[in-house]
N, C-alpha and C positions, 0 to 999 in steps of 0.2 A: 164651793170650796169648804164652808161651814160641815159638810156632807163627808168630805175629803179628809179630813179632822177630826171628825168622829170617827169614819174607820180607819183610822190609825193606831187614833187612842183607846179603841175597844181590839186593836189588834186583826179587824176583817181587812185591812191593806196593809200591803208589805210596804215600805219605804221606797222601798225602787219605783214603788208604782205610785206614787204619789208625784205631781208634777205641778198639779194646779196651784200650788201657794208658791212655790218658785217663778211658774212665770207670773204669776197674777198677789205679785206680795200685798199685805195688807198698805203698806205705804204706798201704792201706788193706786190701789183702789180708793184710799179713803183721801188722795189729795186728786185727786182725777172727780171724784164726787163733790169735792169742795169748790172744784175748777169751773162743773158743770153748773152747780147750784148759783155760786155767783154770776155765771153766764144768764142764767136765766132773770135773779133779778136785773141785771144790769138789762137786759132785755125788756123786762117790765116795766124800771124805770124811764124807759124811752116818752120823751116828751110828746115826741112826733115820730113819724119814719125816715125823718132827712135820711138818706145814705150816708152821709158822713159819721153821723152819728152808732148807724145800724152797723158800719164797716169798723167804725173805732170798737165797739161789743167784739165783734167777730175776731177782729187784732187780737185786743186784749184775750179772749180767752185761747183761741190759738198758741200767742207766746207763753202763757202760763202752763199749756199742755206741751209746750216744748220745753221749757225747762223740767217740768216733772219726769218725760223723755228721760233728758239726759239725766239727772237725778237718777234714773233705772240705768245708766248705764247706754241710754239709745236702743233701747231693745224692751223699754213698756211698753211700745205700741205697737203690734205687728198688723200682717194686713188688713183682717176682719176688722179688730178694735180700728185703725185707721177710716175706715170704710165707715165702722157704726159711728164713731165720733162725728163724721163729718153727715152722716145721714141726722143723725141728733142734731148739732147745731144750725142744717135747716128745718129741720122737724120745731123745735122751739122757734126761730122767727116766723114759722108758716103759723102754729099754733097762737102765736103773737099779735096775725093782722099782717104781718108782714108779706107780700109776695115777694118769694124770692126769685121768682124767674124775672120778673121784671126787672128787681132790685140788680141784677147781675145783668142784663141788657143792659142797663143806665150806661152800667160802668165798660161793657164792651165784652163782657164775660160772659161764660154761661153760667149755671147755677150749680155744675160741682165745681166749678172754679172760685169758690166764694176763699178759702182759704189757702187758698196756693201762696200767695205774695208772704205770707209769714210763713208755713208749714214747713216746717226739721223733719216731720215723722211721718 
């Protein structure tokens, strides 16, 4: 985007052909980076791996990326970002210590089902 911005403002892109700050506004990158970052301490700060505990993380940063969502209107997440959110947030419990295929067996799920029960987006 930074890239996108520069040829703007040195005039190498037309306006029309600029897209990427529209769908990807800077508010929605820098509270989705705020969202993730607290996801991940709250992750670190894990005493243990209870599940309840690992599920209450996963909640919480889920509804935060859903109200940031609709904050965009319902339309800051499209498929991919959908996709990569949800591959990140087992990416960091995996990174954690955490199995998550097990962790989602516990509960009767698989392991891209970790955020269905709250996901808007």
């Amino acid at each position: 985007m930074d890239e996108e911005a520069t040829e703007l403002a040195v005039g190498r892109r037309a306006p029309s052909d600029a897209f990427l700050s529209e769908l990807f506004p800077e508010s929605l990158l820098a509270a989705t980076d705020e969202a993730l970052r607290t996801f991940e301490s709250d992750v670190e700060a894990l005493r243990d791996q209870d599940n309840e505990q690992v599920f209450e993380a996963i909640k919480h940063v889920v509804l935060v990326l859903n109200e940031i969502n609709e904050d965009h209107d319902g339309a800051g997440y499209e498929t991919q970002e959908r996709e990569e959110l949800c591959l990140y947030i087992d990416q960091t419990l995996m990174e954690h210590g955490i199995d998550v295929p097990a962790l989602a067996a516990r509960r009767g799920i698989s392991r891209t089902e970790i955020t269905d029960d709250w996901r808007d987006w």
